[in-house]
Each structure stands twice: as structure tokens, then as C-alpha cells.
N, C-alpha and C positions, 0 to 999 in steps of 0.2 A: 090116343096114340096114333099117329101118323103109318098110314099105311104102308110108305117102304121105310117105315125103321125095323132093324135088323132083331131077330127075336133074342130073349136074353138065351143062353148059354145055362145048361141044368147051374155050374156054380154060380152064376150069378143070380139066378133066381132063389137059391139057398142063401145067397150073400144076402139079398135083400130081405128075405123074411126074418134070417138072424137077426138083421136089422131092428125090423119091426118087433118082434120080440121083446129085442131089447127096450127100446122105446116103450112095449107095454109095461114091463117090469117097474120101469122108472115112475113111470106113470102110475102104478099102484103103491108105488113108494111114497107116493105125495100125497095120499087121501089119509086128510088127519085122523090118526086116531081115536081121540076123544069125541069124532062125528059117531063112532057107529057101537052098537051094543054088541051084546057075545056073539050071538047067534052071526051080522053080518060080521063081524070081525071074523069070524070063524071061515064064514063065505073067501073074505079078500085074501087070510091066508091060503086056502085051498088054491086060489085061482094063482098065488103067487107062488107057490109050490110045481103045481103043472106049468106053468110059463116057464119056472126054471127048467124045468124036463124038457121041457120043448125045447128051449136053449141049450141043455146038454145034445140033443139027440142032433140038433141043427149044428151044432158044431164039429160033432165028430162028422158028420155027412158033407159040412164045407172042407175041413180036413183032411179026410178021404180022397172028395175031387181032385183038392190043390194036389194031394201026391200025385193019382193019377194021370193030372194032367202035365206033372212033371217030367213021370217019368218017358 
């Protein structure tokens, strides 16, 4: 990152990680299933579970901003 770019803005840095988030979400959407036994199947849901939380908790916190920065 170039030294006079301008730093992000608290919502934009929530915007971006929602981002990636979502990207990870997606990304655990595609590991075939018939690759992995109980146990990591168990693992992937777990981890897709909390990434959704993360996505809820990152959303309301983008949402909050945009009010704020509305009002």
C-alpha cells in the first residue's frame, strides 16, 4: 500500500472484511462433500457456522455505520 493512500474509514474496513467473509463462506461451499469423513465434515460445518456469525455480527456493525454516518 502506497504510503499517501488515504486510510480506509472504520465502514469501509467493515465493508471489506464482510467482504472477505463472504468469500470465505463461498469458499467452504465448494469443498466437495464426499471428500471428507464425519469427523472433518463436522470440522467444515463448525467453521461454516461461525463465519456465518461473523457475517451476522459484520453486518449489523456495516449497518449501524451507514446509519450513523447518515445521520
Amino acid at each position: 500500500m502506497p504510503s499517501d493512500a488515504t486510510p480506509l474509514s472504520d465502514l469501509e474496513c467493515r465493508e471489506q472484511a464482510l467482504s472477505n467473509v463472504r468469500d470465505a463462506v463461498a469458499a467452504l461451499q465448494q469443498v466437495p462433500a464426499p471428500a471428507l469423513d464425519a469427523e472433518k465434515h463436522d470440522l467444515l460445518q463448525e467453521a461454516d457456522d461461525n463465519l456465518r456469525s461473523l457475517e451476522r455480527a459484520l453486518t449489523n456493525e456495516v449497518d449501524q455505520l451507514r446509519e450513523s454516518n447518515d445521520a
